[in-house]
C-alpha positions as CSV (number, residue, x, y, z in Angstrom):
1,X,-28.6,13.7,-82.1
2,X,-28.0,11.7,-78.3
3,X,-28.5,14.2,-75.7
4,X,-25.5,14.6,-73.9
5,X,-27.0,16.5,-70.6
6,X,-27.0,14.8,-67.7
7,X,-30.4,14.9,-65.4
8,X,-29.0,18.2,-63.8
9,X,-28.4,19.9,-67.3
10,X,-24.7,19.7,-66.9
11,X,-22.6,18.0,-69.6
12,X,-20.0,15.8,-69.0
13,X,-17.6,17.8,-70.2
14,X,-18.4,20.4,-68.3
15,X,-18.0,17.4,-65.2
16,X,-14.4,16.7,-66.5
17,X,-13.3,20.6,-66.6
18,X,-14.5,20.6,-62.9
19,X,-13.2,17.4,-61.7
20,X,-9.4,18.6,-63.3
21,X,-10.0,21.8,-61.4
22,X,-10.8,20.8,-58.7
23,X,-7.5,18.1,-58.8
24,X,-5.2,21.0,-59.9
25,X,-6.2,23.3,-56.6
26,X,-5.5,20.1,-54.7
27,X,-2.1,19.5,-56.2
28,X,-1.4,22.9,-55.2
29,X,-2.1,22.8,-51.8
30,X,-0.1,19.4,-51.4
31,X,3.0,21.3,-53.3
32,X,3.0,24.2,-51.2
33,X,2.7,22.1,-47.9
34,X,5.6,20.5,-49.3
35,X,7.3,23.3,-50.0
36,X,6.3,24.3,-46.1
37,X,7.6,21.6,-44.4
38,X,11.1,21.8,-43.0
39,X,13.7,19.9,-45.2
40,X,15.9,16.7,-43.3
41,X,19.4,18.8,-43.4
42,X,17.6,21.2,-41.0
43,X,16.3,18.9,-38.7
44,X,19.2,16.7,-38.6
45,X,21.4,20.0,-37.9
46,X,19.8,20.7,-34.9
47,X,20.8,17.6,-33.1
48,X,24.7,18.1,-33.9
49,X,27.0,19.9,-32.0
50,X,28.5,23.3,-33.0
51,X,32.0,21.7,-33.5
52,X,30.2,18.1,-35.0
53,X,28.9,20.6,-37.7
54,X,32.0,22.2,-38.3
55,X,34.6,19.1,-38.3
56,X,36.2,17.3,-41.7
57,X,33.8,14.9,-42.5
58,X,35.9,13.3,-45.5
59,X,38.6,10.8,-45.0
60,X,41.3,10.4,-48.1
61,X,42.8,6.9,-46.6
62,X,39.5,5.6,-45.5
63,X,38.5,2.2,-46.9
64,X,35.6,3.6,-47.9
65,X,37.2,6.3,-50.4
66,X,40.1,3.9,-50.6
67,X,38.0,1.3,-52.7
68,X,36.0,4.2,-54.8
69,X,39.2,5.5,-56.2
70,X,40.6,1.4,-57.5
71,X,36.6,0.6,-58.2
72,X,36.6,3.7,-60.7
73,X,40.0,4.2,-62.4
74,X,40.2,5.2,-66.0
């Protein structure tokens, strides 16, 4: 039978397992620094106004919504 230890006795099996550890404590400190950082709405709030936050942002006879509501009739 082949000899499947390396020259420093470790097999490479035993390589994998440690290479997919060490990747899966790396993916977890990338998701929780993720998780950390401060999402876009709360930046982008910050730079508005009390009463820009607060105002009616949607507008029934714009052209916009105008053209969604004849683009999608049933």
């Amino acid at each position: 039978m082949a000899d499947t230890n390396d020259k420093n006795g470790a097999s490479p099996v035993a390589d994998r397992r440690g290479f997919l550890k060490a990747l899966t404590g790396a993916s977890a400190v990338a998701a929780t620094a993720v998780v950390a950082a401060e999402p876009a709405e709360a930046q982008s709030t910050g730079r508005e106004s009390r009463d820009e936050r607060v105002k009616a942002r949607y507008q029934a006879n714009s052209a916009e919504v105008q053209n969604f509501y004849r683009t999608n009739r049933y």
